[in-house]
Biopython code that builds the backbone (N, CA, C, O; Angstrom):
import numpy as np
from Bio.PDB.StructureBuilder import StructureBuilder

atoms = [
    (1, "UNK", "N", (5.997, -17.981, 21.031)),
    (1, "UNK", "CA", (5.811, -17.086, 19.901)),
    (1, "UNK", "C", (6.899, -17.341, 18.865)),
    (1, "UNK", "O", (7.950, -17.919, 19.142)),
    (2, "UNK", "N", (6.540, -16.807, 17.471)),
    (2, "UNK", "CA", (7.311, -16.942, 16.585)),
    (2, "UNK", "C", (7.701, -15.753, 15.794)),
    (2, "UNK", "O", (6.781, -14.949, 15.949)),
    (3, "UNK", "N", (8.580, -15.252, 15.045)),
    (3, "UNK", "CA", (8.820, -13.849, 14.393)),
    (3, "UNK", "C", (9.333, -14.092, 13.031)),
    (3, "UNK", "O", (10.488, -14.414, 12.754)),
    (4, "UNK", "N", (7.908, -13.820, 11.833)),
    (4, "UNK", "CA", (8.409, -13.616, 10.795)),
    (4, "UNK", "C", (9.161, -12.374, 10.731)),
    (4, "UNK", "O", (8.867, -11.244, 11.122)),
    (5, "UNK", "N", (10.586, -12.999, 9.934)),
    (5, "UNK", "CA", (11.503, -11.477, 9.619)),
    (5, "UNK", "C", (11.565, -11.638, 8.130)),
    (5, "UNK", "O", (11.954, -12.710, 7.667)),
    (6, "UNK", "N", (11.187, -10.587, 7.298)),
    (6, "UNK", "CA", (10.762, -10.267, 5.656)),
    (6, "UNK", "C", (12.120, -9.584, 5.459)),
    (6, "UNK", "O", (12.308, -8.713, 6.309)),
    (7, "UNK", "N", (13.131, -9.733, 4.570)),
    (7, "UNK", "CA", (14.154, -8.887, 3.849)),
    (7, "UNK", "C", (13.495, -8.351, 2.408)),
    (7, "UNK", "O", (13.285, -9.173, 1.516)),
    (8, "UNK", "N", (13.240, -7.213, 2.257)),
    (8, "UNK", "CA", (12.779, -6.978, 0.832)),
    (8, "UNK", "C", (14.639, -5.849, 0.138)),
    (8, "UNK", "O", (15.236, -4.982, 0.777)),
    (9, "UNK", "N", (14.869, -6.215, -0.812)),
    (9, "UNK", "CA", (15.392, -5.842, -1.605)),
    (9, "UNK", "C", (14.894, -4.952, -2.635)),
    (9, "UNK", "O", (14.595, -5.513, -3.689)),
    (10, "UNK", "N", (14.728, -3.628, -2.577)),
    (10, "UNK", "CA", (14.704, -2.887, -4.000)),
    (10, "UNK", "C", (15.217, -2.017, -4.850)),
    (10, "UNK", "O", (16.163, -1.250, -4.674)),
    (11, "UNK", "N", (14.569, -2.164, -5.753)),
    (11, "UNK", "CA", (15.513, -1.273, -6.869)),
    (11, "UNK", "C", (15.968, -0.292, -6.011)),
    (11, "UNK", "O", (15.442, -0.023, -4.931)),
    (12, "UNK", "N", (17.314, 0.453, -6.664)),
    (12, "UNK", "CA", (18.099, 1.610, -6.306)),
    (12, "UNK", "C", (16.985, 2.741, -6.442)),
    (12, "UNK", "O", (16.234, 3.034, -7.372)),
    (13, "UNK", "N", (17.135, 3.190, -5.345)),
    (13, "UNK", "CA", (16.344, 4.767, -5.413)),
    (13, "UNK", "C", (14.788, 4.658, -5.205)),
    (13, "UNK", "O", (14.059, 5.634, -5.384)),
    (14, "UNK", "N", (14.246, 3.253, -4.765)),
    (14, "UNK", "CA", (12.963, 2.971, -4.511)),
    (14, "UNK", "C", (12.653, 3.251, -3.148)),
    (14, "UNK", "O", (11.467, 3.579, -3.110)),
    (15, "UNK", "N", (13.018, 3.269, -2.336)),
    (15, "UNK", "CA", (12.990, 3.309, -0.771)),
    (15, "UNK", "C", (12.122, 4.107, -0.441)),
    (15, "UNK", "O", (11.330, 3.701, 0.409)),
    (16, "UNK", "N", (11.952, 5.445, -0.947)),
    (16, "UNK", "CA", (11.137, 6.073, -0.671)),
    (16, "UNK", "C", (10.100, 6.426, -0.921)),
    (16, "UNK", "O", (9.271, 7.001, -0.216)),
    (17, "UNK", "N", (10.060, 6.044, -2.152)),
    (17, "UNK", "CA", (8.735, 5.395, -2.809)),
    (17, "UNK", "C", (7.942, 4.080, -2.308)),
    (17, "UNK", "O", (6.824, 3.775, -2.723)),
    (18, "UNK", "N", (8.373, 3.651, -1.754)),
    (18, "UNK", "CA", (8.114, 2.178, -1.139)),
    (18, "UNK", "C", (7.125, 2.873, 0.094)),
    (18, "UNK", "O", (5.896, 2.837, 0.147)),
    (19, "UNK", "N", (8.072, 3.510, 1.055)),
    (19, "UNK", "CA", (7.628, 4.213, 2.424)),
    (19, "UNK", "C", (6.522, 4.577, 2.570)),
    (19, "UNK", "O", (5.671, 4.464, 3.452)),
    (20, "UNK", "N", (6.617, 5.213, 1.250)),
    (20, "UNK", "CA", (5.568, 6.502, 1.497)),
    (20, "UNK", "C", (3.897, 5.652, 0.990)),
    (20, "UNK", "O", (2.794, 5.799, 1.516)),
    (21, "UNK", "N", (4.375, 4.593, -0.450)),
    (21, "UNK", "CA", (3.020, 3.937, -0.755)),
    (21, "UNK", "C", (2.552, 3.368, 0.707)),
    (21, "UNK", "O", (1.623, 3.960, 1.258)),
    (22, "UNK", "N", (3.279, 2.010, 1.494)),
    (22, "UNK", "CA", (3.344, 1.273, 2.809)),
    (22, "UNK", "C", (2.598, 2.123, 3.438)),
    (22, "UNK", "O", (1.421, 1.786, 3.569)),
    (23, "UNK", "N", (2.998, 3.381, 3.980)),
    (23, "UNK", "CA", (2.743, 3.666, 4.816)),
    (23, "UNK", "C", (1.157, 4.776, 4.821)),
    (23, "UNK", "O", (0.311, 4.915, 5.704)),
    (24, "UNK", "N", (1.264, 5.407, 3.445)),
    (24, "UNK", "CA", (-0.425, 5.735, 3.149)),
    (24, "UNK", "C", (-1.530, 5.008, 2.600)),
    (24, "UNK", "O", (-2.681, 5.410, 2.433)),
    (25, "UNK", "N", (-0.894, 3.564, 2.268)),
    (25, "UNK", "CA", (-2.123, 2.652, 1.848)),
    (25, "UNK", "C", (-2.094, 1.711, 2.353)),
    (25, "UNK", "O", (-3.265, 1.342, 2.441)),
    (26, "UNK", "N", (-1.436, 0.981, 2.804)),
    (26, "UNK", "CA", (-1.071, -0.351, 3.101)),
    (26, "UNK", "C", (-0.894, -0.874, 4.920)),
    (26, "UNK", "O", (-1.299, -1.919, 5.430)),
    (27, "UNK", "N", (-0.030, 0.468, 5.683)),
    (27, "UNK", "CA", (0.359, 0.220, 6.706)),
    (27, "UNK", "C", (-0.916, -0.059, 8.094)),
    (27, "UNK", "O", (-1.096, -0.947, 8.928)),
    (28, "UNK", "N", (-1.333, 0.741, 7.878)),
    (28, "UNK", "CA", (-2.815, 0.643, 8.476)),
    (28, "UNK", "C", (-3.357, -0.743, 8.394)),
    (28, "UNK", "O", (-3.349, -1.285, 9.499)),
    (29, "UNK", "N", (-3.732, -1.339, 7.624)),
    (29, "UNK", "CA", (-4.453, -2.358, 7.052)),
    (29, "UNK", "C", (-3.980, -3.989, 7.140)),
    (29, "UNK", "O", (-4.562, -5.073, 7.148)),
    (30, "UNK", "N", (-2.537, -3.496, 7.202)),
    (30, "UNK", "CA", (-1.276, -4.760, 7.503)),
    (30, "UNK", "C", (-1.615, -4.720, 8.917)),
    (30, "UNK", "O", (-2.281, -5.663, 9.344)),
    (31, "UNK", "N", (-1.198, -3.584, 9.898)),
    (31, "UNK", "CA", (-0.781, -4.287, 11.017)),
    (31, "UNK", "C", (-2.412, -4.029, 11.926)),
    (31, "UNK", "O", (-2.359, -3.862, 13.144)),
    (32, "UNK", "N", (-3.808, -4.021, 11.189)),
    (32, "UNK", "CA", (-4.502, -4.469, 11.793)),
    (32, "UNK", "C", (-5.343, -5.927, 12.033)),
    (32, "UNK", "O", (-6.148, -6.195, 12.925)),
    (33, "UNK", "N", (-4.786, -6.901, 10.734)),
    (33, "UNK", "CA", (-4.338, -7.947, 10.329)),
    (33, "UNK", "C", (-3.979, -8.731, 11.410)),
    (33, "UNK", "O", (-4.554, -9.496, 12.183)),
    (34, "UNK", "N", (-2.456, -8.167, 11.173)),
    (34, "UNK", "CA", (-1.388, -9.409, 11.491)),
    (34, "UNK", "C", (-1.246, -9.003, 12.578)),
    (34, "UNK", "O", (-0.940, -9.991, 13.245)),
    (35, "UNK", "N", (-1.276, -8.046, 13.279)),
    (35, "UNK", "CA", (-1.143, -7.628, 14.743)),
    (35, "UNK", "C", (-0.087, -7.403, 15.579)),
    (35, "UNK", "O", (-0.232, -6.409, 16.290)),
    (36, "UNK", "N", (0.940, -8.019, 15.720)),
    (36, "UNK", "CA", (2.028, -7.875, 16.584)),
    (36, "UNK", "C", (3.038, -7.395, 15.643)),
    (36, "UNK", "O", (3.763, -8.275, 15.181)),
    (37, "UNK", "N", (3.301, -5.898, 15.159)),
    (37, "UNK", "CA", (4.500, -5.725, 14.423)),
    (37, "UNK", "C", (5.688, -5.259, 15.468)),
    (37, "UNK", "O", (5.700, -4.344, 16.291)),
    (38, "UNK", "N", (6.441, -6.004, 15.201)),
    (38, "UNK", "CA", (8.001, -6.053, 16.197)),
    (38, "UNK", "C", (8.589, -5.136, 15.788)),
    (38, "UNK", "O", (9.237, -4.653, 16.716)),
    (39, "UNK", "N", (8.795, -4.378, 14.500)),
    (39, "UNK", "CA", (9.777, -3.668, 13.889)),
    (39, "UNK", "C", (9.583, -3.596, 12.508)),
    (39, "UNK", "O", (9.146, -4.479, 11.769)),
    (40, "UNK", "N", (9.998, -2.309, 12.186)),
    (40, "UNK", "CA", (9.669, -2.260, 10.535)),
    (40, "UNK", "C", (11.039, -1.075, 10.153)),
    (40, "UNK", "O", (11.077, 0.057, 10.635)),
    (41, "UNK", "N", (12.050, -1.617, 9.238)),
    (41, "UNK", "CA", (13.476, -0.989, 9.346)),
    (41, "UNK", "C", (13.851, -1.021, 7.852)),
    (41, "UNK", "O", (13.416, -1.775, 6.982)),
    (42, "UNK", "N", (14.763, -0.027, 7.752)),
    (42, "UNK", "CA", (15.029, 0.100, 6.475)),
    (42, "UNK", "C", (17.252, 0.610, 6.441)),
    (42, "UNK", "O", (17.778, 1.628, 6.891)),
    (43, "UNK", "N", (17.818, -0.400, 5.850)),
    (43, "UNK", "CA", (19.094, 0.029, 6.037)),
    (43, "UNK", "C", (20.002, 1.620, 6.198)),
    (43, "UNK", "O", (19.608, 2.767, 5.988)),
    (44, "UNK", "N", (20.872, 1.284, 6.493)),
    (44, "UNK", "CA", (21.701, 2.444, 6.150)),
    (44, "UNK", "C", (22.522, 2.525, 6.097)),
    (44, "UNK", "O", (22.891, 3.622, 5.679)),
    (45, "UNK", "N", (23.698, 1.431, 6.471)),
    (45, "UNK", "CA", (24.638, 0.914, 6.310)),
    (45, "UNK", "C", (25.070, -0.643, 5.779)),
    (45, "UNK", "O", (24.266, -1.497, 6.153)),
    (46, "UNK", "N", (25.667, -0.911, 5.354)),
    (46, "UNK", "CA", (25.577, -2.157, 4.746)),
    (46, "UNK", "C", (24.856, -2.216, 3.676)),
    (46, "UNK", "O", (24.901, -1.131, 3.096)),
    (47, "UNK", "N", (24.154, -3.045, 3.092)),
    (47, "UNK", "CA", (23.685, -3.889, 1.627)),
    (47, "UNK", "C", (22.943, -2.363, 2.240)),
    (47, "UNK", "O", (23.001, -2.041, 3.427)),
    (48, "UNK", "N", (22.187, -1.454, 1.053)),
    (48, "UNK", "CA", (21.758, -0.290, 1.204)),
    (48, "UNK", "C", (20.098, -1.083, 0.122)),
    (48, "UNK", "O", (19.938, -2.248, -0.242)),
    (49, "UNK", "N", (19.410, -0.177, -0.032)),
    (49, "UNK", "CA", (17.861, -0.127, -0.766)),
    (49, "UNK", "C", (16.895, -1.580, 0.185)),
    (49, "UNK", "O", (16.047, -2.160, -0.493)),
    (50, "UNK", "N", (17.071, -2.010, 1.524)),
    (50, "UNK", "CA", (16.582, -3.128, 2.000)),
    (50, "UNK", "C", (15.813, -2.720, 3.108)),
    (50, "UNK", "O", (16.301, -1.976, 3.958)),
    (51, "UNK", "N", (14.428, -3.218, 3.193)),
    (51, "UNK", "CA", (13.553, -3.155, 4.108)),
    (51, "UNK", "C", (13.494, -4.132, 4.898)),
    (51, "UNK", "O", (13.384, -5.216, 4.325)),
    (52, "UNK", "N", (13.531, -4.165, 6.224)),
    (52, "UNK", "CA", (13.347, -5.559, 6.873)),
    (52, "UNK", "C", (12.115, -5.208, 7.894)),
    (52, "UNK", "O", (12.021, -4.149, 8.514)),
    (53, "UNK", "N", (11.421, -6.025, 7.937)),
    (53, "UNK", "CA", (10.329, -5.985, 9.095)),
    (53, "UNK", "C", (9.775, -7.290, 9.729)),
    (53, "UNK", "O", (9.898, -8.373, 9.157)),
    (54, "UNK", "N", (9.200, -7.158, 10.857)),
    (54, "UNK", "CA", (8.911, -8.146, 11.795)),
    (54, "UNK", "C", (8.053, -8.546, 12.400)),
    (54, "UNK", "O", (7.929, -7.858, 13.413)),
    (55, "UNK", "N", (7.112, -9.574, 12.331)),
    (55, "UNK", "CA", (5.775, -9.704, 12.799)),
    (55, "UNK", "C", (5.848, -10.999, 13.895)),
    (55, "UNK", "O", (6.274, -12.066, 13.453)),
    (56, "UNK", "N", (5.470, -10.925, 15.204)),
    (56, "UNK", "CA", (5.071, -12.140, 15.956)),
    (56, "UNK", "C", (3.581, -12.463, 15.392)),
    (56, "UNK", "O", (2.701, -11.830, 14.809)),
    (57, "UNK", "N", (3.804, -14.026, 15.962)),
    (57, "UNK", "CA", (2.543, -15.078, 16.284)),
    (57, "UNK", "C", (2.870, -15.871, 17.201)),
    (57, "UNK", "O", (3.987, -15.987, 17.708)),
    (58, "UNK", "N", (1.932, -16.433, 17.444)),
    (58, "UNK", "CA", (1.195, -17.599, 18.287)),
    (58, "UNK", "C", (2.181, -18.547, 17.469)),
    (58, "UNK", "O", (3.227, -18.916, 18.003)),
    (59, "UNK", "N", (1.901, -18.882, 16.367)),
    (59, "UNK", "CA", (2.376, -20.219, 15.895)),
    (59, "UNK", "C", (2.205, -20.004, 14.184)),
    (59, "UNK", "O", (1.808, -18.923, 13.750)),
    (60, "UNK", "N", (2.477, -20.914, 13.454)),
    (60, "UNK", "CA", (2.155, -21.236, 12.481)),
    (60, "UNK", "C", (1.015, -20.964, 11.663)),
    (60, "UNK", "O", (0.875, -20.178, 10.726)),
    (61, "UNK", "N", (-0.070, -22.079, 12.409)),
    (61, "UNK", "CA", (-1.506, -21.914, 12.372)),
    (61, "UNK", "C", (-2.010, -20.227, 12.331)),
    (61, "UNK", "O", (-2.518, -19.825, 11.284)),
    (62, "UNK", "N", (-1.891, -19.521, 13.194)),
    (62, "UNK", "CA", (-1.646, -18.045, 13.565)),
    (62, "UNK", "C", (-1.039, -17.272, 12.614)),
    (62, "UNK", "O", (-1.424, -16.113, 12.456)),
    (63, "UNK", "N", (0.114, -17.865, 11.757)),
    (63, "UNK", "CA", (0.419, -16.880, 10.869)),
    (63, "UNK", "C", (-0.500, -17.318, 9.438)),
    (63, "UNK", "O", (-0.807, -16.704, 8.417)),
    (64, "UNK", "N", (-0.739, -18.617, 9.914)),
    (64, "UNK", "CA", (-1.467, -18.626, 7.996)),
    (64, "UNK", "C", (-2.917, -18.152, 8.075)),
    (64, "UNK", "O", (-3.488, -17.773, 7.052)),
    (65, "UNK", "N", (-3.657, -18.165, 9.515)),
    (65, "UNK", "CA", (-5.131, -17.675, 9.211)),
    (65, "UNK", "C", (-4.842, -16.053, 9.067)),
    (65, "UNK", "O", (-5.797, -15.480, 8.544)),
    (66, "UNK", "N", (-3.932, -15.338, 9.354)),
    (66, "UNK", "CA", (-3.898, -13.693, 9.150)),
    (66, "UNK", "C", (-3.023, -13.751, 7.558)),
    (66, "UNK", "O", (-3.238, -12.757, 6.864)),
    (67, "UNK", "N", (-2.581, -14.245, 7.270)),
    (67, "UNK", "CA", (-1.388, -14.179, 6.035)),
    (67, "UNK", "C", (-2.865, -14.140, 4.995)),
    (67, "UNK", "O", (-2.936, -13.141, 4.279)),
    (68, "UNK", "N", (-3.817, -14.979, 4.900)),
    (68, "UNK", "CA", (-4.808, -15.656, 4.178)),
    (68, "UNK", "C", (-5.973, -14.436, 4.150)),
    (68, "UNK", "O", (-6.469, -13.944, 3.136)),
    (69, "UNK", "N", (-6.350, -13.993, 5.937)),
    (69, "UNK", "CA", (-7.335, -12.480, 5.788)),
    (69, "UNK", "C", (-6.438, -11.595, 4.656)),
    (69, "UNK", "O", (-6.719, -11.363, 3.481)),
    (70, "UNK", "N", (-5.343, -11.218, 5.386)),
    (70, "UNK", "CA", (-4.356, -10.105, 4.282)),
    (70, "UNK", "C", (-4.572, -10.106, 3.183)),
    (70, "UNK", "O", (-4.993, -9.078, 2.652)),
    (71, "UNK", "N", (-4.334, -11.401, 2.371)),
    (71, "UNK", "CA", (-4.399, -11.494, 1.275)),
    (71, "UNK", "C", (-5.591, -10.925, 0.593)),
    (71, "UNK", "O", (-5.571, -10.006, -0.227)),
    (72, "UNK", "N", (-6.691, -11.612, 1.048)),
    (72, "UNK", "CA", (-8.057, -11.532, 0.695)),
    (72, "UNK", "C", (-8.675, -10.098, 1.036)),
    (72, "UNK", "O", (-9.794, -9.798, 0.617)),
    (73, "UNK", "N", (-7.840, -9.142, 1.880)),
    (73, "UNK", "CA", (-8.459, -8.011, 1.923)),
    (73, "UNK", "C", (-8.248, -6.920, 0.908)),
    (73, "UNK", "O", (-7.091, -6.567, 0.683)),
    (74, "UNK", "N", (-9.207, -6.377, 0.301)),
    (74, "UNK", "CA", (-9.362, -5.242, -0.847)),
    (74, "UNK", "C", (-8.665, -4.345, -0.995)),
    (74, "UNK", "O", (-8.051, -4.100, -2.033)),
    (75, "UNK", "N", (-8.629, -3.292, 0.672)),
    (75, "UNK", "CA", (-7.150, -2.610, 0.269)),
    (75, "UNK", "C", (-6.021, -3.288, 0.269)),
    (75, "UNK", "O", (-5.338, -2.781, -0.620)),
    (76, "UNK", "N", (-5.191, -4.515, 0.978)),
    (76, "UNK", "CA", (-3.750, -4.950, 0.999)),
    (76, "UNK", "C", (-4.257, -5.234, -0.804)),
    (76, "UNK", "O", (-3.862, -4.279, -1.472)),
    (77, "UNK", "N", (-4.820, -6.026, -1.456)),
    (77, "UNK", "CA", (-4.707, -6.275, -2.355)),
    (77, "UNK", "C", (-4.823, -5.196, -3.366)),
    (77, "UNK", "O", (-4.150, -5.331, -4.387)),
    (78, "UNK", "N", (-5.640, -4.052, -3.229)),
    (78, "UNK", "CA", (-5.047, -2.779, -4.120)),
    (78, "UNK", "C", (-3.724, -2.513, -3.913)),
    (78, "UNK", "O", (-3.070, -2.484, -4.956)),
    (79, "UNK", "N", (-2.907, -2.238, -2.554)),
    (79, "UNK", "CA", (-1.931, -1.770, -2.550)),
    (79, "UNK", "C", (-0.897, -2.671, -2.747)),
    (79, "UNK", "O", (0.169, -2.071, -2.879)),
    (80, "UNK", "N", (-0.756, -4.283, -2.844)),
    (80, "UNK", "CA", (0.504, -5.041, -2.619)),
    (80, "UNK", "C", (1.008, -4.886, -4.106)),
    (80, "UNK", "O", (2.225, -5.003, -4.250)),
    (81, "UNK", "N", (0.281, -4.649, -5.188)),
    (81, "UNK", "CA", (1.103, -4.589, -6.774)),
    (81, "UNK", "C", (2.193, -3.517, -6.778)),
    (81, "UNK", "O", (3.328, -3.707, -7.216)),
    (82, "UNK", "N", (1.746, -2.371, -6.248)),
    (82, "UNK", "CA", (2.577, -1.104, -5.787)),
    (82, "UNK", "C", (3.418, -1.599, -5.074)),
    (82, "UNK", "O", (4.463, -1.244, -5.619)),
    (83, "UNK", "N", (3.572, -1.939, -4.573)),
    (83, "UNK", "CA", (4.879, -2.399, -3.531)),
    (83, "UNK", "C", (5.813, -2.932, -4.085)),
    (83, "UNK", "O", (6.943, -2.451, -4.163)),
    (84, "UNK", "N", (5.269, -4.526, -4.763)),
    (84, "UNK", "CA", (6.075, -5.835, -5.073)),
    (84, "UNK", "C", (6.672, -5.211, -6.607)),
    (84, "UNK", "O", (7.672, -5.797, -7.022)),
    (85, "UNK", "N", (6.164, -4.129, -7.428)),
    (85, "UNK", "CA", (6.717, -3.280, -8.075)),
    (85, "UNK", "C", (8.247, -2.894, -7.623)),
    (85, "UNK", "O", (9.271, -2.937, -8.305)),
    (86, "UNK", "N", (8.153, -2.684, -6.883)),
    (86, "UNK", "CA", (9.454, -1.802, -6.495)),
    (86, "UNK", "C", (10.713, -2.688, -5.527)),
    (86, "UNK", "O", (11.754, -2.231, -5.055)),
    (87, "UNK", "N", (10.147, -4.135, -5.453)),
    (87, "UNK", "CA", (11.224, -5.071, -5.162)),
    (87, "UNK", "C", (12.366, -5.904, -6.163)),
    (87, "UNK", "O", (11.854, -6.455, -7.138)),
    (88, "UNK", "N", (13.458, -6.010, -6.055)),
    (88, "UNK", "CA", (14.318, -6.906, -6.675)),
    (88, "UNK", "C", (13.851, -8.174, -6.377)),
    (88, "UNK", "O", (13.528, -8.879, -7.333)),
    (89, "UNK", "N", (13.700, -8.808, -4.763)),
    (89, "UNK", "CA", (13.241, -9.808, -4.486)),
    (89, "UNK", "C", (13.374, -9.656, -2.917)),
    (89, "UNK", "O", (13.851, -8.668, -2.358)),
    (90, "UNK", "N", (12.782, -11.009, -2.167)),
    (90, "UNK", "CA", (12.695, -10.735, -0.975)),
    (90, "UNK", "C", (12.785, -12.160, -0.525)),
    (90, "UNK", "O", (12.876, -13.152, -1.247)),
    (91, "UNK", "N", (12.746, -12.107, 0.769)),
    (91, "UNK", "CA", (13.198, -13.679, 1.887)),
    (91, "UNK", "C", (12.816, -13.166, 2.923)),
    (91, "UNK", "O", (13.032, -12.100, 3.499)),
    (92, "UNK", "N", (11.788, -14.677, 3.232)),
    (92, "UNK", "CA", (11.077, -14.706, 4.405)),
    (92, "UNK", "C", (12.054, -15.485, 5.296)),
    (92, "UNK", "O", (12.746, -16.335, 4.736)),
    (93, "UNK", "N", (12.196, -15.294, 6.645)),
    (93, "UNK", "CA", (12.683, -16.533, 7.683)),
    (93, "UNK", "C", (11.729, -16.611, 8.852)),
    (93, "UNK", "O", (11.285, -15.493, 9.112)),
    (94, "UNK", "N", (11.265, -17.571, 9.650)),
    (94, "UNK", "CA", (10.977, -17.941, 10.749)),
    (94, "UNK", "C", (11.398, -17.986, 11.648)),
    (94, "UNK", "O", (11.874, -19.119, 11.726)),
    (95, "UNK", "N", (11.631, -17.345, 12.725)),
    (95, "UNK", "CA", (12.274, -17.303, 14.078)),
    (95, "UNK", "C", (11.975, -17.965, 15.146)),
    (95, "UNK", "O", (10.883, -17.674, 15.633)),
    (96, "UNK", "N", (12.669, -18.874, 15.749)),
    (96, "UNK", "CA", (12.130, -19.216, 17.193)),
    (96, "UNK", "C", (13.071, -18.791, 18.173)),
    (96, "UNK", "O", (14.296, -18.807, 18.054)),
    (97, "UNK", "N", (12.240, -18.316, 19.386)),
    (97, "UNK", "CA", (12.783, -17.679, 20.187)),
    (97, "UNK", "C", (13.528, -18.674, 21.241)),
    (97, "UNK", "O", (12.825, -19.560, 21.726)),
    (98, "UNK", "N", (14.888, -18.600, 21.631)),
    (98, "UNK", "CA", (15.877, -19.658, 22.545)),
    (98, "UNK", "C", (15.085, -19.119, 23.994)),
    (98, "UNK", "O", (14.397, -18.140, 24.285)),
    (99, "UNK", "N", (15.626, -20.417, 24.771)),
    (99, "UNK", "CA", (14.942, -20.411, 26.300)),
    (99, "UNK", "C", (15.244, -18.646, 26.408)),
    (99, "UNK", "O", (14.601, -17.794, 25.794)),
    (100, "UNK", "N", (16.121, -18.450, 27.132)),
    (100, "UNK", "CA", (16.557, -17.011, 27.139)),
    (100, "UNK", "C", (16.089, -15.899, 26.198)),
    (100, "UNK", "O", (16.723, -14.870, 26.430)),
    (101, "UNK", "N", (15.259, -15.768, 25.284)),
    (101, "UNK", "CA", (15.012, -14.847, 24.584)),
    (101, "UNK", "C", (14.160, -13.852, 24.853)),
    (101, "UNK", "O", (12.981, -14.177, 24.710)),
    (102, "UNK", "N", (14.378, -12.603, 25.241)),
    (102, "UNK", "CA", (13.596, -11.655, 26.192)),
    (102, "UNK", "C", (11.913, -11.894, 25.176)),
    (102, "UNK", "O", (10.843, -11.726, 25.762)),
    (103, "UNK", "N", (11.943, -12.205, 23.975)),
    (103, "UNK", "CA", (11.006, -11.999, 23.041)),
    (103, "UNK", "C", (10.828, -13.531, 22.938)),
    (103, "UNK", "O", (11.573, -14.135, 22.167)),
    (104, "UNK", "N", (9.667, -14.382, 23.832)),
    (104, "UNK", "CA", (8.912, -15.953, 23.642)),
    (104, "UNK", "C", (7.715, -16.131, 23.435)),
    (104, "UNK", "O", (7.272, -17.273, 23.315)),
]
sb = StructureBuilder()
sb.init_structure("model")
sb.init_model(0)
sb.init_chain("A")
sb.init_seg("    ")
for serial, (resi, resn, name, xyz) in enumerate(atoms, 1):
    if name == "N":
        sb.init_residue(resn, " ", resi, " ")
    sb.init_atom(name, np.array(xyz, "f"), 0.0, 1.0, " ", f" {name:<3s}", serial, name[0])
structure = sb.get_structure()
């Protein structure tokens, strides 16, 4: 398995505005998608206004045929303008899990 981890950055004082769109339009619809959400976090110490969240796959292949439904679906695509509104910017990374990683 693999774990996209998303850092979103936003404006000061957006956070909760962010939450609340995510989570009454969007959240539903994402993680019936993409399927394996690992974690979905928002700071509180350190760099402050930052969302981080976490999705496994299978592989690659696995993340681009769900990345591609997402896209193409009616509500993520009503709701992603609302969102990406309220980002400074964001960074994707790819994770692979070491022999030892309770999460493979």
């Amino acid at each position: 398995m693999l774990v996209e981890m998303r850092t979103y950055n936003l404006f000061p004082g957006k956070l909760s505005e962010f939450l609340k769109i995510y989570e009454s339009e969007g959240m539903t619809t994402q993680r019936e998608i993409l399927g394996n959400m690992i974690g979905y976090f928002h700071t509180e110490l350190g760099p402050l206004n930052q969302i981080i969240h976490m999705w496994g796959y299978e592989s690659l292949e696995d993340r681009s045929a769900r990345r591609k439904k997402l896209i193409a679906n009616p509500i993520w695509s009503t709701c992603i303008p609302k969102l990406t509104a309220l980002l400074q910017s964001q960074e994707t990374k790819i994770l692979v899990g070491t022999s030892f990683s309770p999460i493979k």
